[in-house]
N, C-alpha and C positions, 0 to 999 in steps of 0.2 A: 471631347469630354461628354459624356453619357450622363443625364438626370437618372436621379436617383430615383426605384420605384416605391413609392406610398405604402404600397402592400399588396395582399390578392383580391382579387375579382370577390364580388358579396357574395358569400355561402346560401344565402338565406331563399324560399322557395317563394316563385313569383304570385300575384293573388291568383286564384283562379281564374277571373273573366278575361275573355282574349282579348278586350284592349286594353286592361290592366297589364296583360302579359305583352302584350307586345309592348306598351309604352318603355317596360323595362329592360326588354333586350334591345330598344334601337338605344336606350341613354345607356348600354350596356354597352354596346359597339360604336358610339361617342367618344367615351370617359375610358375606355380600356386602350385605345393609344397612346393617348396623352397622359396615363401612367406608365404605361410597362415600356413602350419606345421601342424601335430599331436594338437599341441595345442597352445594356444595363452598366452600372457605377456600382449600386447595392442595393441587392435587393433583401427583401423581409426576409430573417433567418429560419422561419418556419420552413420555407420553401426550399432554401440550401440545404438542409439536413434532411436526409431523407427517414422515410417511417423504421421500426424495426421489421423486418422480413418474413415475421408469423404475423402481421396485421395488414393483408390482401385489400387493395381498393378495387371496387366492382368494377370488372369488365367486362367485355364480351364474350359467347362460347368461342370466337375463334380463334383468344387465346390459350394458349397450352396451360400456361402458369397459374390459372385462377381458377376460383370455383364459379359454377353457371351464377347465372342470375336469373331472376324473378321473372316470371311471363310477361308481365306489363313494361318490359324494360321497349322505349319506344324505338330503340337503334342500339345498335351493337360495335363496336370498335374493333377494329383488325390492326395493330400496330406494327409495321419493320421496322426493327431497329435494333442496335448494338444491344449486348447484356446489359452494360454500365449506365446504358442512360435510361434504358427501358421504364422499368420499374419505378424509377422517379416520375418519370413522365406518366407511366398510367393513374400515378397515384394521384398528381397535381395538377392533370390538364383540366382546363375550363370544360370541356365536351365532357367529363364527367358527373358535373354537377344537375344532366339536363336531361340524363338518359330515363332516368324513372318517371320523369312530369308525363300524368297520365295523358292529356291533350296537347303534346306539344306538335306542332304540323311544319309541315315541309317545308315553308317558307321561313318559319322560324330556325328550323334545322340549317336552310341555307346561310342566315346569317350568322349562326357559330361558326361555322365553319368558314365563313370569310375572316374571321377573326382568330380562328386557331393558329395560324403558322404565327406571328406575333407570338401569342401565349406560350406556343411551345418552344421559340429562340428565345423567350425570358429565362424560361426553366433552364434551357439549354446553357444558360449562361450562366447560371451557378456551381455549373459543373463544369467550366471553360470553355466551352466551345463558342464562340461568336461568329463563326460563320457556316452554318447550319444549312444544307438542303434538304427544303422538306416538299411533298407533296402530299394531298389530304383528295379525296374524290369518294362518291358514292355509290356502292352496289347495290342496285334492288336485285332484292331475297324474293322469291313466293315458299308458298306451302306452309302448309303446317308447322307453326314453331319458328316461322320466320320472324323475327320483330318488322312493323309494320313500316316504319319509315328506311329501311335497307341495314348494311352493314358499312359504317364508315372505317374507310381504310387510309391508314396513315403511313407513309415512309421514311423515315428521318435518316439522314447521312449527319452526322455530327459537326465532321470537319476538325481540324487541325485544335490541338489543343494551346493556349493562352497560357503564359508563363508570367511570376511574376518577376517585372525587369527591375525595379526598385520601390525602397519603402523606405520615407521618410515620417520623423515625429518633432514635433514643434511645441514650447514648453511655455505655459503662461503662470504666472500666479510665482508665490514665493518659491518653487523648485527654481525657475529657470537663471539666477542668482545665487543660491543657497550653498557654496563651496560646503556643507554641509552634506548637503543629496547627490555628491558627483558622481558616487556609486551607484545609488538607488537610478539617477537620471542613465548611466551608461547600462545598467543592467535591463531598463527600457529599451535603448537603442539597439541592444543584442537583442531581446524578443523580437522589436519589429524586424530586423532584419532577415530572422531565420527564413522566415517563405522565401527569399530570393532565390530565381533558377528556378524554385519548384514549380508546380502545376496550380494556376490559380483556381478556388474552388471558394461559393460563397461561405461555404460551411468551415472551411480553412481562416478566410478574415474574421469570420466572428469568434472561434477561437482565440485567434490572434487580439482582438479586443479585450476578449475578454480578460485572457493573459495580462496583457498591458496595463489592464484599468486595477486588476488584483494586486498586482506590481505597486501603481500609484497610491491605493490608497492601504497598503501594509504598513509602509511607514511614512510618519510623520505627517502624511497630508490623508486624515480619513474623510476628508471632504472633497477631495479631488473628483474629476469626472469630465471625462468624455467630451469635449467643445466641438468638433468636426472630426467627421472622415471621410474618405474620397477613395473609391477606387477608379482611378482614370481607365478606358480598355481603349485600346489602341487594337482593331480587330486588324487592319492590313497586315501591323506589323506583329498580329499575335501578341501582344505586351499588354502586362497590367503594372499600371504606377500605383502605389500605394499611397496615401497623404493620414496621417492622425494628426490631430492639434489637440492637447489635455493642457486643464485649467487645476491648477494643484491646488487652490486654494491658500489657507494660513499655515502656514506650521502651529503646530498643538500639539500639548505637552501631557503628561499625566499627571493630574490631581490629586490629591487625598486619596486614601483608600478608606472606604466604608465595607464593615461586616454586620451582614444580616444572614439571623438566622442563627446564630451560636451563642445556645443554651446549656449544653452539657458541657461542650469543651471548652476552652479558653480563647477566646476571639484574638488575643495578642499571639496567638501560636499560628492560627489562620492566615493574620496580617506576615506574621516573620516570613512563613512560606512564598506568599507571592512578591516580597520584597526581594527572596533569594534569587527568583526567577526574573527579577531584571525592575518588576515593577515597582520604579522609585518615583517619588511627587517630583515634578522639574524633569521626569526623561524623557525624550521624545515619545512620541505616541508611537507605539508595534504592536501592531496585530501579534505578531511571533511571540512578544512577552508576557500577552495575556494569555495566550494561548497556552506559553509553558509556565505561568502561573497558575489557570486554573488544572492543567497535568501536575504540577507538583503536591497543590493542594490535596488533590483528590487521590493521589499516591500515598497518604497519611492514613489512609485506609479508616479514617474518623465519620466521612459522609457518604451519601448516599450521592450526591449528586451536585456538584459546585458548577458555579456560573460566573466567570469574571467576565464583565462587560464594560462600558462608557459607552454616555450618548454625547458623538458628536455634532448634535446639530442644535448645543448651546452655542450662547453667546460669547463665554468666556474660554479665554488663550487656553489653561488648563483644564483637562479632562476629570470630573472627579472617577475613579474609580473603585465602581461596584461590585462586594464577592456576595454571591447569594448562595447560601449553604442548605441543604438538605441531611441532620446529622443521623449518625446510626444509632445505634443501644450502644450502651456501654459493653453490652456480654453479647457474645454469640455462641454459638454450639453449630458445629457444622460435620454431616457424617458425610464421605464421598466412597464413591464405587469407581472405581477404572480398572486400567490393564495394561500392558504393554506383552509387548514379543519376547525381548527380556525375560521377564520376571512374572508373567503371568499376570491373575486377575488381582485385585486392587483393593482394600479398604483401609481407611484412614478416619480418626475420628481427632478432632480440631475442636480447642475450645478459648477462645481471646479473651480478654478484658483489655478496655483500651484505656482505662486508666484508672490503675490497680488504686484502693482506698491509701491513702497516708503518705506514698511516694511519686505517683501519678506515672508512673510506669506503665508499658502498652507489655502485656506479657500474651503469648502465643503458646500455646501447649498442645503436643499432638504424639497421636499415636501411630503408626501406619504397619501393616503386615502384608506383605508378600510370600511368594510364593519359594523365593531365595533368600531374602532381606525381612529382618523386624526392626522395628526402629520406634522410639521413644526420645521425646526432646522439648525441652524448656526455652524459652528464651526471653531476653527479658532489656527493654530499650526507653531510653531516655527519652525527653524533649530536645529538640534541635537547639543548638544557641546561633549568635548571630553568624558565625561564621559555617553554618550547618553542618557541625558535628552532634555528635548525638554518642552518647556513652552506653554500652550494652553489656550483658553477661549471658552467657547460655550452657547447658550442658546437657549432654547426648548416650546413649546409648543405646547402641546395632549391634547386630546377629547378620553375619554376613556366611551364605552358603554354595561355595566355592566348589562342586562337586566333592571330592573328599576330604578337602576342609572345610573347617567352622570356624570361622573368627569372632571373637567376641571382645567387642572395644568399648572404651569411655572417652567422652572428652568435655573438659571444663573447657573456658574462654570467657575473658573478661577484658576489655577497649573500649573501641571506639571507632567510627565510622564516619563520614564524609558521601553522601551519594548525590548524585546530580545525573541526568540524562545522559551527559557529552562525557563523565569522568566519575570513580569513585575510588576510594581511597581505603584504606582500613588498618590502623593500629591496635594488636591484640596479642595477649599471652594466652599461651596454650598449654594443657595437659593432656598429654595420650596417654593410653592402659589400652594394649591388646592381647589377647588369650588365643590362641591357633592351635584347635584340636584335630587329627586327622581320626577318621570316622571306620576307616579300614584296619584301623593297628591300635587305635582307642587309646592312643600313648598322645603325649606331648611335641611339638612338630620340635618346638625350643624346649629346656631345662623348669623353665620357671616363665612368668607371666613378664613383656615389656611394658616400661613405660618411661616418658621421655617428657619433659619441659621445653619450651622454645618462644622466641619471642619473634615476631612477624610483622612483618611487612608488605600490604596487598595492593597494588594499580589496576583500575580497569580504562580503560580507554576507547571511548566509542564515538563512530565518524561515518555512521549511513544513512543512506538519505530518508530512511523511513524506519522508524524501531520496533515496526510490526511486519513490512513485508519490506526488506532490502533487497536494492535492484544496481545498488554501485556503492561504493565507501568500506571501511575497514574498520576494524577493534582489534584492540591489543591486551590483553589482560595478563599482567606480570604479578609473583608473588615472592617474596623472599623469608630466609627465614634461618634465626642462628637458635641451637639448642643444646641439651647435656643429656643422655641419658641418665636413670635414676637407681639402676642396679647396679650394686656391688659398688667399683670405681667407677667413677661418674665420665662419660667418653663424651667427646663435643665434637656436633656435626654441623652442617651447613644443607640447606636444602633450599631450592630454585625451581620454578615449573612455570611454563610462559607458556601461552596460546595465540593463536593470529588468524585473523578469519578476513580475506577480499572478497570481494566482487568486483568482476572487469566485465563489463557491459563488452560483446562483441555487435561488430557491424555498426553502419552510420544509424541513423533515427528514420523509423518510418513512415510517413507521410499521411498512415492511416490513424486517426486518432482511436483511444481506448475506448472500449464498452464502458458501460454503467457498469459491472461487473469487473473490473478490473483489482488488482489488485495493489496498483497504486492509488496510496490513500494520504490527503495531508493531514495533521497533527490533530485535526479535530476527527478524524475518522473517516471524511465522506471523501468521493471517488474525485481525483483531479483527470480532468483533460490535457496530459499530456503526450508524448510522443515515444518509442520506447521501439529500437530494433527487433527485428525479428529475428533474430539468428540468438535473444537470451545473452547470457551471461555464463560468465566462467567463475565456480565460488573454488577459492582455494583454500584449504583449512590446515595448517603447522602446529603442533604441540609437542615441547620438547619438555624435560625432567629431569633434575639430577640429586643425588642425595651422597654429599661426599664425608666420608666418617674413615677411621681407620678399618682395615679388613673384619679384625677380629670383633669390634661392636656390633651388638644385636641392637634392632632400634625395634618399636615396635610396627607392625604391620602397615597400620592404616597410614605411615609417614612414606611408605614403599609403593612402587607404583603397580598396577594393572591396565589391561588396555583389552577392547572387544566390546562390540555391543553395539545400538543403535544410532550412537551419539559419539562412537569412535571409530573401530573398525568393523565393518559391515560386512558379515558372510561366517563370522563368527559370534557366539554365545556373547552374555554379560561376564567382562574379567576372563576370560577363556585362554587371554596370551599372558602370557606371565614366564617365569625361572622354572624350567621342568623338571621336577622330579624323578628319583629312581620308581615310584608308585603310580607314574600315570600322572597323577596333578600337578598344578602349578601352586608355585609361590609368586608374591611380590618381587619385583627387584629392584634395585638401586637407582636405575636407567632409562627411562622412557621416551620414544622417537614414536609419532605417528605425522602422518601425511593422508591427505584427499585431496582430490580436485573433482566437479560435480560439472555437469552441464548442464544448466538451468534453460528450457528452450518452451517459452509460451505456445500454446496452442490454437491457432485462428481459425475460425470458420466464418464465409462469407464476408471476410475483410474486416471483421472483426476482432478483436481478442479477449476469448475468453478465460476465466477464473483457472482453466487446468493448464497445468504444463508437464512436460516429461523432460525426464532428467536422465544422464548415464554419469555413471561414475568409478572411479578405483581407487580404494583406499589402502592404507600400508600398515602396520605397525612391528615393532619391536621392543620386548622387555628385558633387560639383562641385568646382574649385580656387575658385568664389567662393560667396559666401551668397548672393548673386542670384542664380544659377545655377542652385541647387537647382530641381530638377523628380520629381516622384515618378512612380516606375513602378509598377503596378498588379498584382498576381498575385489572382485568387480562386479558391478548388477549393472541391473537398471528398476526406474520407479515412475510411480506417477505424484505430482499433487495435486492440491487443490486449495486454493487462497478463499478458506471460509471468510465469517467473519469476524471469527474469534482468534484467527490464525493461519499457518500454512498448515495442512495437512498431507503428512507425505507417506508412501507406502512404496517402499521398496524391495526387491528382491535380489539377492548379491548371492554369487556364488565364492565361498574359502576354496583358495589354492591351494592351500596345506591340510584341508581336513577333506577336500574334494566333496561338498554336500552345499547343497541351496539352503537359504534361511531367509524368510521373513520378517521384517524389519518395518515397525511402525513409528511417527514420530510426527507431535501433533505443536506448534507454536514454535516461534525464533526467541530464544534469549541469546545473550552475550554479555 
């Protein structure tokens, strides 16, 4: 069993007089065995994690890798050695710290150098290697440009890598009883176990703590913490034993909820929100439910900026919990410019009131004009009750342009809603009005104008691991819906449209942990360290549709499907696949079938993983007024993204089988 080391060698530059300087390099080569040792248990995590690879530590001209150095450098470094440990070592070895001291002399040179092989099997040992051959010897340089004290040359053989052979965790405090935590305590015991088999690296345990300790104090113990760890190395037999011991402290519960900060709004609407999100006085303390407390709050679209917190380092069992609000204006006004591939460029002009004078209604009003599409829409929504429903009304009207057709529809709606992250619901009646001019014959596509009544029924269902950038989990969103049309004799139909969206994470988990930059993020937004194959993921996306009426019933348009575009089938126009006409265009039909499957496959440089990935893909669809009709159209590309920070940015190029032409295809954030 191997002590544990302290830390690194003192950065700091010695006095100038030479027996000041030298007093410090002999308690320098004293005190640096009896830290760093034969071998290591754990060492300081600064040292396991190496720099990022555009920040070069000064070395010598006679390596390739680096930029020169300064004329006064009083010795030069000559390193052999593997790629993989290289770098770490130029970065972190002691002989670096010593190169620039303007007066350092030969005899002081000698004694780093008695001291380097140590130094450099510490390092060596955060990268696994514990049985290291090294040899260290000095060349004298002449001439011009030589550094004056030689060029010291290093050879490093690594040696066999260190595995870790097991990892155990030991439980104090009220978890290790608590038939309550037997989840929380097992889902500890599966973190610590993952390193097994793999390659032990110091930068891999501190992960692995850290993981563990994030684990411990999510729930119920936020006072939990870290009491011992051990990593045992067995260098003969290449083994590393793992040991954690965590002290969970009390169980703690959630207190009171306190609102500050809410002047405009009503402070009991704030409270109802994070009460719907789990946070109840008496529940165990989770990180996770403040966290989707303060996400639901701030989804009300009332503040500028919400903080739900508790200090647990009272004295008392219960946590009070703290919302701290930053509110908005009651009115905004907001103009927006964009574009898609689709429909061209973009302008939109939006104006709120979040809680109209007399009824206290959040009403939303907008206008938006495209380059295909106009569109104008009200909307108009309640306060949540306890059960978070929320009662709303809205009503719409689009200008839809469909090459040689024009649709022009309305729709009322007036229900009720139900939304939560994991699931949403919605009960509403409806009225449709659509009008289908063709543009080439200037006649009527139908006799007279449809329109239709229906009452509805809407599921969403959502299950990914992140609801900004999913990397495994599925959604399911179902809609139903019975109605009559309103011409003439009144015809009663039924209409269904369901959607389904996976992600299958391919390949085992990779070893190499994510960049700063990655694009898994947890709930509060910032980057998590964890682990994520490199072979990507396979997203598969099903959307099926059916609207079943007697033959002879005309329904209006906008209840009929269409299919093509960025967000369906790719390689084809927006609405481009549809029921063909004798004129060249398409209508709606009855029927709707589309299909994708995408390869999502991250992009690593230098063993890292960065924000872009590429993708390939082949999408399907088909529209028909019959089920024997159905015929699928074909798009395949390929794209790249890019995981901003406001979303996925993806840009694709797919080639239609059936129109035989390339199309560009842009598409910016994941909803579901």
């Amino acid at each position: 069993m191997h002590p544990t080391s302290p830390g690194q060698a003192p950065a700091g530059r010695p006095f100038v007089p030479s027996l000041c300087r030298a007093a410090c390099l002999v308690l320098l080569s004293v005190w640096w065995p009896l830290a760093a040792g034969a071998g290591v248990g754990e060492l300081p995590p600064g040292i396991g994690t190496p720099e990022p690879a555009d920040q070069p530590a000064p070395i010598g001209p006679a390596s390739v890798d680096a930029p020169a150095q300064p004329s006064q450098a009083r010795f030069d470094i000559d390193l052999k050695a593997p790629e993989e440990v290289r770098s770490l070592l130029l970065r972190h070895m002691d002989l670096q710290r010593f190169r620039l001291l303007d007066d350092l002399t030969a005899p002081e040179l000698e004694r780093l150098l008695a001291r380097a092989p140590d130094n450099l099997r510490s390092l060596l040992g955060t990268l696994g290697h514990f049985s290291p051959v090294i040899e260290v010897s000095v060349l004298a340089e002449g001439g011009r440009g030589a550094s004056p004290l030689g060029t010291v040359r290093i050879t490093v053989e690594p040696g066999p890598l260190t595995r870790v052979a097991s990892a155990r965790v030991y439980f104090r405090g009220d978890m290790a009883t608590n038939a309550a935590a037997n989840n929380q305590r097992e889902a500890i015991e599966r973190e610590v176990a993952l390193p097994v088999g793999e390659r032990f690296t110091q930068a891999a345990w501190e992960q692995t703590k850290t993981r563990v300790l994030r684990l411990l104090t999510g729930e119920r113990y936020p006072n939990g913490r870290l009491l011992n760890s051990l990593a045992d190395i067995d260098a003969d037999a290449r083994q590393a034993h793992l040991y954690l011991e965590l002290d969970s402290g009390p169980l703690r519960r959630l207190g009171a909820i306190e609102i500050r900060g809410a002047q405009r709004y009503d402070a009991a609407q704030a409270e109802r929100l994070a009460r719907l999100a789990g946070v109840e006085p008496g529940a165990d303390y989770s990180l996770e439910r403040l966290q989707a407390a303060q996400a639901q709050v701030a989804a009300s679209d009332r503040y500028e900026s919400v903080l739900v917190t508790v200090e647990p380092d009272g004295d008392e069992a219960d946590l009070p919990v703290l919302v701290q609000l930053r509110e908005r204006q009651r009115q905004r006004l907001q103009i927006g410019l964009g574009g898609s591939t689709d429909n061209g460029p973009r302008l939109s002009l939006e104006y709120r009131h979040q809680q109209v004078p007399g009824i206290g209604w959040r009403s939303i009003n907008r206008i938006q004009l495209e380059r295909n599409d106009k569109l104008a829409e009200t909307s108009w929504a309640g306060a949540l009750d306890d059960q978070a429903w929320r009662w709303g009304a809205s009503a719409r009207w689009a200008e839809q342009n469909d090459g040689l057709n024009t649709t022009t529809s309305q729709r009322l709606r007036w229900g009720r809603s139900q939304e939560d992250t994991a699931q949403d619901q919605g009960q509403y009646l409806q009225f449709d009005r659509a009008r289908t001019v063709n543009s080439a014959q200037r006649t009527l596509i139908r006799a007279r104008s449809r329109s239709a009544l229906s009452i509805n029924q809407a599921w969403t269902w959502r299950r990914f691991d992140n609801p900004v950038f999913p990397e495994h989990g599925q959604g399911l969103a179902l809609e139903l819906g019975l109605g009559a049309t309103l011409e003439g004799t009144p015809q009663p139909f039924a209409r269904a449209q369901a959607r389904w969206l996976t992600y299958w994470p391919l390949g085992g988990p990779s070893p190499v942990l994510r960049s700063e930059q990655s694009p898994k993020r947890s709930q509060t937004g910032t980057p998590e360290a964890t682990e994520q194959g490199r072979l990507g993921r396979l997203a598969l996306r099903l959307e099926g549709g059916a609207v079943l009426a007697r033959r002879e019933t005309t329904l209006p348009d906008t209840q009929l499907f269409l299919a093509g575009g960025d967000a369906s089938v790719r390689g084809y126009g927006l609405r481009d696949i549809g029921v063909a006409q004798d004129d060249g265009s398409v209508s709606p039909g009855r029927y709707l079938a589309v299909a994708s499957i995408e390869w999502q496959r991250p992009i690593w440089r230098d063993g890292r993983r960065t924000p872009w990935e590429h993708v390939l893909f082949v999408d399907g669809g088909a529209v028909a007024d019959r089920q024997q009709d159905l015929r699928a159209q074909w798009g395949v590309g390929s794209g790249v993204r890019y995981n901003s920070p406001v979303g996925p940015l993806q840009v694709d190029l797919a080639y239609g089988l059936a129109v035989r032409s390339w199309r560009l295809h842009l598409s910016v954030g994941f909803a579901f």
